[in-house]
C-alpha angles and dihedrals in degrees: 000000000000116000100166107109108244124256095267097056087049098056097037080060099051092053098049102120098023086105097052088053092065100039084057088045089049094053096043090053094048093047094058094053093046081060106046087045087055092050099049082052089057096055082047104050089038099047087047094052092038088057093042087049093051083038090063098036102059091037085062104038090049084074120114106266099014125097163145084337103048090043096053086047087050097049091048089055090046094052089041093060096035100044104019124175114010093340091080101023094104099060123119104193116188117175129182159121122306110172106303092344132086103217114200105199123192124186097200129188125176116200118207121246087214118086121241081014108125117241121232119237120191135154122220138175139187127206128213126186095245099234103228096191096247 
């Protein structure tokens, strides 16, 4: 009498989990794309808010009798609608005068909300002819 199990049950039981290995890979995978794609919508949609809210800045505080002073406070309530809570938290704005402009700078880093995710630092500026009223 044979009691050794024959070639086909041997191999089905040495397979059983391989599956499971590359479901695991495969969602691994996808999770860390997931991540990397939020976080490039993020800088967009950062980079975007953070250029409307100088645009604005520097376009109210041309006018004659505004300033240095009304750009850099329209800049802050921009940001504050358009990146509210820990979104916008990292943003330096200095506006001022250079020459016949009026130049908002912002010195912007988002950090991600995502931990071990690397955060995105760039510096942008945007120029208005300063109105004198002449």
């Amino acid at each position: 009498m044979n009691v050794l199990p024959d070639r086909n049950s041997l191999i089905r039981t040495d397979e059983r989990g391989l599956t499971s290995v590359g479901i695991l890979l495969a969602v691994a995978f996808t999770l860390v794309v997931a991540v990397i794609v939020v976080n490039l919508f993020l800088y967009l949609y950062g980079h975007g808010a953070a250029r409307a809210a100088l645009d604005e800045g520097v376009r109210i505080g041309s006018r004659v009798g505004a300033g240095a002073v009304v750009c850099e406070q329209r800049v802050d309530q921009a940001l504050a609608g358009l990146m509210p809570g820990p979104l916008g938290r990292d943003i330096a704005i200095r506006c001022g005068p250079v020459a016949d402009e009026l130049v908002a700078v912002a010195d912007v880093t988002l950090s991600s909300p995502l931990p071990g995710v690397p955060s995105w630092s760039f510096r942008m500026e945007a120029r208005a002819v300063q109105e004198t009223g002449e």
